[in-house]
LUMMAR-373228 format. One record per atom (N, C-alpha, C, O): residue number from 1; atom name; x, y, z. Coordinates in pm, 1 decimal, always signed. Each point is the difference from the previous one (the first is absolute). Example, Ala and Ser with C-alpha at 12.3 -4.5 7.8 and 13.67 -1.06 7.14 Angstrom:
BEGIN
resi=1 name=N east=+1319.0 north=-569.0 up=+780.0 .
resi=1 name=CA east=-89.0 north=+119.0 up=+0.0 .
resi=1 name=C east=+90.0 north=+120.0 up=+0.0 .
resi=1 name=O east=+103.6 north=-1.9 up=+66.5 .
resi=2 name=N east=-138.6 north=+106.9 up=-138.5 .
resi=2 name=CA east=+82.0 north=+119.0 up=+6.0 .
resi=2 name=C east=-77.0 north=+109.0 up=+73.0 .
resi=2 name=O east=+50.9 north=+110.8 up=+16.9 .
This chain:
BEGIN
resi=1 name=N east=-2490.0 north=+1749.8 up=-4041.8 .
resi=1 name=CA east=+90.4 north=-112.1 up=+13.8 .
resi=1 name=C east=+134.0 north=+48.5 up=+56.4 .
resi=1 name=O east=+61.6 north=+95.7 up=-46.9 .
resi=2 name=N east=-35.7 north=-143.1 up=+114.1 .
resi=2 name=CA east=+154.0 north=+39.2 up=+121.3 .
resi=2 name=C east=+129.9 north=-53.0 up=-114.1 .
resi=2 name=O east=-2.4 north=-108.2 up=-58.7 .
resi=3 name=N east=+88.7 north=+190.2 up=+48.1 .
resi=3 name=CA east=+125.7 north=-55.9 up=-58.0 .
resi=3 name=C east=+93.9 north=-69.6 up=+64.1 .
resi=3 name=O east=+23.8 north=+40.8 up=+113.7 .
resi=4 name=N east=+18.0 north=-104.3 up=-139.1 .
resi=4 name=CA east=+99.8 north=-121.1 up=+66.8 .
resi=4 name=C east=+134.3 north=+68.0 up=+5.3 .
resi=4 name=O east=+56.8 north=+85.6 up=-67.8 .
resi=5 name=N east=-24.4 north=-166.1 up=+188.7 .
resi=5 name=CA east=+103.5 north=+54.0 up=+52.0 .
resi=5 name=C east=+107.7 north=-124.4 up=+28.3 .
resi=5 name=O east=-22.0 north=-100.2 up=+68.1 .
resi=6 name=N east=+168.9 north=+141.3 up=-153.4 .
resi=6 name=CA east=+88.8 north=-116.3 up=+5.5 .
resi=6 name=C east=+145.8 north=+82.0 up=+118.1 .
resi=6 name=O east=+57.7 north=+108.7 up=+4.0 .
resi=7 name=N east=-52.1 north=-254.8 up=+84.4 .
resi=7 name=CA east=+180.0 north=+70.6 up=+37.7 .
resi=7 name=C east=+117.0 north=-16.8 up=-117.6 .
resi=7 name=O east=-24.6 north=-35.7 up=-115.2 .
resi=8 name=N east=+65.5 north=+45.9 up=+131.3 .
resi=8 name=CA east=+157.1 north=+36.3 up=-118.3 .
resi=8 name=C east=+21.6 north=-173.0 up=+4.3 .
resi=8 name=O east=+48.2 north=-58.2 up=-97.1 .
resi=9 name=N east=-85.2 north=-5.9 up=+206.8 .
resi=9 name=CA east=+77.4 north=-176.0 up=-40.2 .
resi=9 name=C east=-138.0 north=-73.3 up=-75.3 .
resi=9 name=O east=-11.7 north=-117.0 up=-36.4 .
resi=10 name=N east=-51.5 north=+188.8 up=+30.5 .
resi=10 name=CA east=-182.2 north=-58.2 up=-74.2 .
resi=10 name=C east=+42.3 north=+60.0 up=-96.6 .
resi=10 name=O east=+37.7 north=-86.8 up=-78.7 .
resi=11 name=N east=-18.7 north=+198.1 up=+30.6 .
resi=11 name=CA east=+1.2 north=+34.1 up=-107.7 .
resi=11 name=C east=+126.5 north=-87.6 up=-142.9 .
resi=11 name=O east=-25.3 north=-59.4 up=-104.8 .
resi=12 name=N east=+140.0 north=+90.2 up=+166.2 .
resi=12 name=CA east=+147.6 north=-32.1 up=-47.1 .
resi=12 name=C east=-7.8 north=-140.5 up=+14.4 .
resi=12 name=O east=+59.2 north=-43.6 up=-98.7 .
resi=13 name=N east=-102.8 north=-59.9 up=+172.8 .
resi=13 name=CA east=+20.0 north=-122.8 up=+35.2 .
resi=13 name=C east=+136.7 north=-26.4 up=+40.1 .
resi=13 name=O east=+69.0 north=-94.9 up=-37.2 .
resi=14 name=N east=-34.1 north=+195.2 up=+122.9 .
resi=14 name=CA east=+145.6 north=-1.9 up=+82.6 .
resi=14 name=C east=+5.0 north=+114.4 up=+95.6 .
resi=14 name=O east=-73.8 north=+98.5 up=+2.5 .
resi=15 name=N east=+196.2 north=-135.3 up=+93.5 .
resi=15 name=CA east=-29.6 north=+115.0 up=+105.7 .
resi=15 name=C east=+72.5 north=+138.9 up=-87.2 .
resi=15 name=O east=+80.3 north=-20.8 up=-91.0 .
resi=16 name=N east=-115.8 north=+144.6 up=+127.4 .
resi=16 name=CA east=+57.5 north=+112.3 up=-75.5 .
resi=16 name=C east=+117.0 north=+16.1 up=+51.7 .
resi=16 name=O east=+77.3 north=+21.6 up=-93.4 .
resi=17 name=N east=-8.8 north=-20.2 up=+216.9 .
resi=17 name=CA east=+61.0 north=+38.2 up=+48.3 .
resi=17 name=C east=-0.6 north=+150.1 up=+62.3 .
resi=17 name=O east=-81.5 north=+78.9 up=-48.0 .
resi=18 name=N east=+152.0 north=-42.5 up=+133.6 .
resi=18 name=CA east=-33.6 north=+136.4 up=+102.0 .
resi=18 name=C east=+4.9 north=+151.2 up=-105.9 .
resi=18 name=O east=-70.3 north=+101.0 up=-0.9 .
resi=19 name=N east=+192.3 north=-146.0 up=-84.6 .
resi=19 name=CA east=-6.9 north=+109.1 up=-98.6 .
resi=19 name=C east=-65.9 north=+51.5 up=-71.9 .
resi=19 name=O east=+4.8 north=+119.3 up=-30.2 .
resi=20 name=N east=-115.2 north=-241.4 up=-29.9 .
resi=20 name=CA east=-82.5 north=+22.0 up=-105.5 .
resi=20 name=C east=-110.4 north=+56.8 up=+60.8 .
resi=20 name=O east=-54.2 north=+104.9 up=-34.6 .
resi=21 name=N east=+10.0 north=-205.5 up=+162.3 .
resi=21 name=CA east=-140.9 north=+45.5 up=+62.2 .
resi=21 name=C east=+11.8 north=+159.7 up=+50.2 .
resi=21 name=O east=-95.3 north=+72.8 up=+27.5 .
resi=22 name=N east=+227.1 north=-40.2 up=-23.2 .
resi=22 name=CA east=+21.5 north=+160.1 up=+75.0 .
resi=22 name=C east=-45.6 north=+109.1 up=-150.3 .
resi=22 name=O east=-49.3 north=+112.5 up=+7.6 .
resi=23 name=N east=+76.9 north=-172.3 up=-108.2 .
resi=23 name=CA east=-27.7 north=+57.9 up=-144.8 .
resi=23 name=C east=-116.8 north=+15.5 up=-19.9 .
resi=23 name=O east=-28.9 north=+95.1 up=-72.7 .
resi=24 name=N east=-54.0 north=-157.6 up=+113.0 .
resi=24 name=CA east=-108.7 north=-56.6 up=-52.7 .
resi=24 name=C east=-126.4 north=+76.4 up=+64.5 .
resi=24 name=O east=-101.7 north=+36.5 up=-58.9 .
resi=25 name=N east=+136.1 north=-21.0 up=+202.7 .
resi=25 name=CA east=-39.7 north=+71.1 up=+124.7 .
resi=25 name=C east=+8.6 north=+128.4 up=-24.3 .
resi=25 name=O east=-112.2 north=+50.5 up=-2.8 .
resi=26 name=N east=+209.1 north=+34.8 up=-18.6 .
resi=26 name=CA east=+76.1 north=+123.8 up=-33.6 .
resi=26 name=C east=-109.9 north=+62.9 up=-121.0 .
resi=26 name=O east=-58.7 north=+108.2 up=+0.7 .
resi=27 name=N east=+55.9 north=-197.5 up=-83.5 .
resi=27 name=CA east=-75.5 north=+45.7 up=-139.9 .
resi=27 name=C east=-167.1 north=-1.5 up=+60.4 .
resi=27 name=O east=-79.8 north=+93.8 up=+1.4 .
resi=28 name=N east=+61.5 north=-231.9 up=+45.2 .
resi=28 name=CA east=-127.7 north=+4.8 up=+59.7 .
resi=28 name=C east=-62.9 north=+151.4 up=+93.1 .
resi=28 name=O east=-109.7 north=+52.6 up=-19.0 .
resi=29 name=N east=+184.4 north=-20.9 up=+89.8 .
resi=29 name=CA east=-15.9 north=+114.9 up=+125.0 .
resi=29 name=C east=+15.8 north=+97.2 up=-125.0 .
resi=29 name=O east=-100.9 north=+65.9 up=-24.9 .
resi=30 name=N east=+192.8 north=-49.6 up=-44.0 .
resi=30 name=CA east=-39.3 north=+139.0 up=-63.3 .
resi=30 name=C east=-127.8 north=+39.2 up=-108.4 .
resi=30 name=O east=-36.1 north=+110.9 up=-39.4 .
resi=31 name=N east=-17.9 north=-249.3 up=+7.2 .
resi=31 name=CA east=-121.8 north=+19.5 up=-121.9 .
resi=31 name=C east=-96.5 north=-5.9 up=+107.0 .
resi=31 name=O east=-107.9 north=+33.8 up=-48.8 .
resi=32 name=N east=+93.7 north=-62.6 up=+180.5 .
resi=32 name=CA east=-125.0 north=-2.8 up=+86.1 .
resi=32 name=C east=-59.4 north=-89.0 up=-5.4 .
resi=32 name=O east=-122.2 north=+5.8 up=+14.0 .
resi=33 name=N east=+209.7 north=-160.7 up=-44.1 .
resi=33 name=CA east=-60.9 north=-161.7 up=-9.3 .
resi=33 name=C east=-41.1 north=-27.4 up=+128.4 .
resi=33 name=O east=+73.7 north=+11.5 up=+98.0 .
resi=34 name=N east=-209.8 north=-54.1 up=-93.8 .
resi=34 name=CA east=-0.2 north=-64.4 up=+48.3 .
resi=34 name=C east=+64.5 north=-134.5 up=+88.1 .
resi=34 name=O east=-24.3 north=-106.4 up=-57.0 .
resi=35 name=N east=+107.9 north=+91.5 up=+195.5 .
resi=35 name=CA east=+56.2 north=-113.4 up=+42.7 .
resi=35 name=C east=-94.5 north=-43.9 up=+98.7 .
resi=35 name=O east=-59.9 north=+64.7 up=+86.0 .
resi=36 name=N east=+57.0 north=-233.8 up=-125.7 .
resi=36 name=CA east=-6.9 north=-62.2 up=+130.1 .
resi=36 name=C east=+79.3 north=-93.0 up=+61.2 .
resi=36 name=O east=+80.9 north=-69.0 up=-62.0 .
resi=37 name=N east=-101.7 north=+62.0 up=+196.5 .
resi=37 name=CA east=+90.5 north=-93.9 up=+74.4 .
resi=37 name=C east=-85.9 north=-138.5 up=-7.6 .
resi=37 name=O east=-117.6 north=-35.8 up=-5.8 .
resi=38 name=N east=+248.7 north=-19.8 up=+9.4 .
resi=38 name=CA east=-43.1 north=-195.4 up=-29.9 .
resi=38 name=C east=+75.3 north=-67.9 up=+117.9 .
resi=38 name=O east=+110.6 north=-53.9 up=-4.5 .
resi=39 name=N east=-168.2 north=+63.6 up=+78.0 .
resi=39 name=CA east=+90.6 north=-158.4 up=+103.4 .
resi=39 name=C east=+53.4 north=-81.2 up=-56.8 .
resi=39 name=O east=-65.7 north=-52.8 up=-89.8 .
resi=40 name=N east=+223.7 north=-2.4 up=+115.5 .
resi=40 name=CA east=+22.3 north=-96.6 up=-73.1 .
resi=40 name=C east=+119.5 north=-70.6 up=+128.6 .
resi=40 name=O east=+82.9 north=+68.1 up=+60.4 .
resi=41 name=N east=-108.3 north=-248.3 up=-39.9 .
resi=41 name=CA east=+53.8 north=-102.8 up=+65.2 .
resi=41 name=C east=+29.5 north=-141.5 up=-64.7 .
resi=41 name=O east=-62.6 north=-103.3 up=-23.7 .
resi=42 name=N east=+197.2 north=+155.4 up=+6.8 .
resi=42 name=CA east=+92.3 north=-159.7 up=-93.2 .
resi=42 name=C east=+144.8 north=-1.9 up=+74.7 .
resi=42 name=O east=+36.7 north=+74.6 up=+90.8 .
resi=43 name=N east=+23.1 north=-161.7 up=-142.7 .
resi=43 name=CA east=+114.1 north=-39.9 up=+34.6 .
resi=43 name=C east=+119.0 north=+141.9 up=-37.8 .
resi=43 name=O east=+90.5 north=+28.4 up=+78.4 .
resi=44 name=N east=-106.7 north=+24.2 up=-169.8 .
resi=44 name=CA east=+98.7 north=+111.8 up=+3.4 .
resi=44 name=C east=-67.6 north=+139.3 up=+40.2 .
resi=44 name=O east=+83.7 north=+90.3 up=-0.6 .
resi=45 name=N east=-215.7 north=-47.3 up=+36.2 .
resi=45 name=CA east=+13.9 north=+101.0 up=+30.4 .
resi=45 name=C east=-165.2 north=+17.6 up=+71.8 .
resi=45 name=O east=-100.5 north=-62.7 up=-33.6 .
resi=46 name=N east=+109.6 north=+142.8 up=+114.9 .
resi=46 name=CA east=-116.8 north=+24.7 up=+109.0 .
resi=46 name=C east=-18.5 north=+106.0 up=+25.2 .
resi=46 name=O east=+84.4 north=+65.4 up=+61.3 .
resi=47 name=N east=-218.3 north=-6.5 up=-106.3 .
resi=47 name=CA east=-9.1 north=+186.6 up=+10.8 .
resi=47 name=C east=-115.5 north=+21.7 up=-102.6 .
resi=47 name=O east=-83.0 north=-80.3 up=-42.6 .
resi=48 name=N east=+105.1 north=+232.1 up=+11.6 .
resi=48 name=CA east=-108.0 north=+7.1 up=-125.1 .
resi=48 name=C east=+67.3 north=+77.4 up=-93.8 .
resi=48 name=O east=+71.7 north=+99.6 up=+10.1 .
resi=49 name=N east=-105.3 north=-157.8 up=-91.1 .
resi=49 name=CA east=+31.5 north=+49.6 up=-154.5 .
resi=49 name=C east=-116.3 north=+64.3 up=-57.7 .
resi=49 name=O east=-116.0 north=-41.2 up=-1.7 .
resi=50 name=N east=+180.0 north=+183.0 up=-60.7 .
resi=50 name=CA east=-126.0 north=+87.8 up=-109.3 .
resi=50 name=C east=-3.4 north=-116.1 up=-129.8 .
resi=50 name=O east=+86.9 north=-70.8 up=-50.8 .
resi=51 name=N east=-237.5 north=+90.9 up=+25.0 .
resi=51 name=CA east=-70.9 north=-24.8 up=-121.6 .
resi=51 name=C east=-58.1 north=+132.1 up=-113.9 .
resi=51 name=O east=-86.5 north=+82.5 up=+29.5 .
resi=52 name=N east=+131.0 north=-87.5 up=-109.8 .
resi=52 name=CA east=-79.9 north=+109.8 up=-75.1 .
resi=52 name=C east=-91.0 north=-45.1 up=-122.7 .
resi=52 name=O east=-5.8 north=-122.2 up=-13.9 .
resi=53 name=N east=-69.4 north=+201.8 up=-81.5 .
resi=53 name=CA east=-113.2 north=-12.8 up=-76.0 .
resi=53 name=C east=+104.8 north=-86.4 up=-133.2 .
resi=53 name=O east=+109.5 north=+26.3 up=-49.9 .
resi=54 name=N east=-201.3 north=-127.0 up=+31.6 .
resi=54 name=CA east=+48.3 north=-64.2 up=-122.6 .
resi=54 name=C east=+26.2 north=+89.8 up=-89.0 .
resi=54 name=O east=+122.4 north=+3.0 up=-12.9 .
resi=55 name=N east=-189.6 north=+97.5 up=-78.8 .
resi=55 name=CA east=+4.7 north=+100.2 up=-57.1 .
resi=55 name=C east=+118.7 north=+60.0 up=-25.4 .
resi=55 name=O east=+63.6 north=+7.4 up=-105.1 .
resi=56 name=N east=-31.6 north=+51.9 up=+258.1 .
resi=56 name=CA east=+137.5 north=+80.2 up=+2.0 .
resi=56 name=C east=+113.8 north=-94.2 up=-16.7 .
resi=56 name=O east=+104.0 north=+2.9 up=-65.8 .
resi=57 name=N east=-156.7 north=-83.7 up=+144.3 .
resi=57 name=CA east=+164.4 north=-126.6 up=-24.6 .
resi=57 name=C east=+18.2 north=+8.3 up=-164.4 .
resi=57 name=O east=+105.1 north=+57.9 up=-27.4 .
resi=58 name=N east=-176.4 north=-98.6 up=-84.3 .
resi=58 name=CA east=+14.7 north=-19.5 up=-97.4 .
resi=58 name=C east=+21.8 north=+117.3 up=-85.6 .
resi=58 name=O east=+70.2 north=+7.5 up=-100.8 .
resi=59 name=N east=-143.4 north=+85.0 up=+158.7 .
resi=59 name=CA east=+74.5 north=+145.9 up=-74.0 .
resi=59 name=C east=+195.5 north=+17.4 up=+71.3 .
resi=59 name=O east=+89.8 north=+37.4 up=-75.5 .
resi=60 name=N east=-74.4 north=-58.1 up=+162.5 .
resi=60 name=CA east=+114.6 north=+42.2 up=+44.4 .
resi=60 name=C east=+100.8 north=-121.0 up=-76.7 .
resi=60 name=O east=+72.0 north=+11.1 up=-99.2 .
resi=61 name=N east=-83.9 north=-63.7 up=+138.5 .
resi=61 name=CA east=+81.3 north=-163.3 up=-101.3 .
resi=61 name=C east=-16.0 north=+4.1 up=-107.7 .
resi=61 name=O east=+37.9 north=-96.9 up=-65.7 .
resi=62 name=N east=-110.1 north=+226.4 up=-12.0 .
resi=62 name=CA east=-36.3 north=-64.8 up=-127.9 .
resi=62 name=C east=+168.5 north=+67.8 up=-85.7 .
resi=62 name=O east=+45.4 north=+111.6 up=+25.0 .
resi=63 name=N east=+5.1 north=-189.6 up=-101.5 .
resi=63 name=CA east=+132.3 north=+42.2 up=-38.9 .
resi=63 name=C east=+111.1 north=-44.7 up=+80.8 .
resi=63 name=O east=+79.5 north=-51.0 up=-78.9 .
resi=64 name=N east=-44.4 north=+45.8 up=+169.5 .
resi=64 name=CA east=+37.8 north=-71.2 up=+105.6 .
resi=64 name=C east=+72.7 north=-144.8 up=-40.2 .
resi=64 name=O east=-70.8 north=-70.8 up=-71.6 .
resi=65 name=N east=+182.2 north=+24.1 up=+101.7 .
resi=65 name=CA east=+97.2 north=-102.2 up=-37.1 .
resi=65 name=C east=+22.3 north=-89.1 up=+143.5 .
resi=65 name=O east=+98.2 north=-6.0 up=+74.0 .
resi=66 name=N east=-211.5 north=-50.9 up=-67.4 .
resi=66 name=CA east=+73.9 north=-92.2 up=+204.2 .
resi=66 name=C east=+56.1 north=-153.4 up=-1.8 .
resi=66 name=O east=+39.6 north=-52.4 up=+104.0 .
């Protein structure tokens, strides 16, 4: 079974902002997470945004005050 994969505005139910997603990324690249790229087209922003493993999102947030 494939693990699911959330972007930071799926996950949070808000955008992260550039700071957080750079945090998030940073930690990701050094444990050897898995990223994927997500196309994304709306009114504020056009490009692709990383998604990472539900898993890690919730280990990394876990303790976490947002």
């Amino acid at each position: 079974m494939e693990e699911e994969f959330l972007t930071l505005y799926n996950y949070l139910d808000k955008a992260a902002g550039r700071e957080l997603g750079k945090m998030v990324c940073t930690e990701a690249v050094k444990l050897k997470e898995p990223i994927r790229e997500i196309p994304v087209s709306n009114s504020k922003y056009e490009g692709n945004v990383h998604a990472y493993r539900k898993t890690f999102l919730e280990n990394y947030f876990k303790g976490l005050k947002l």
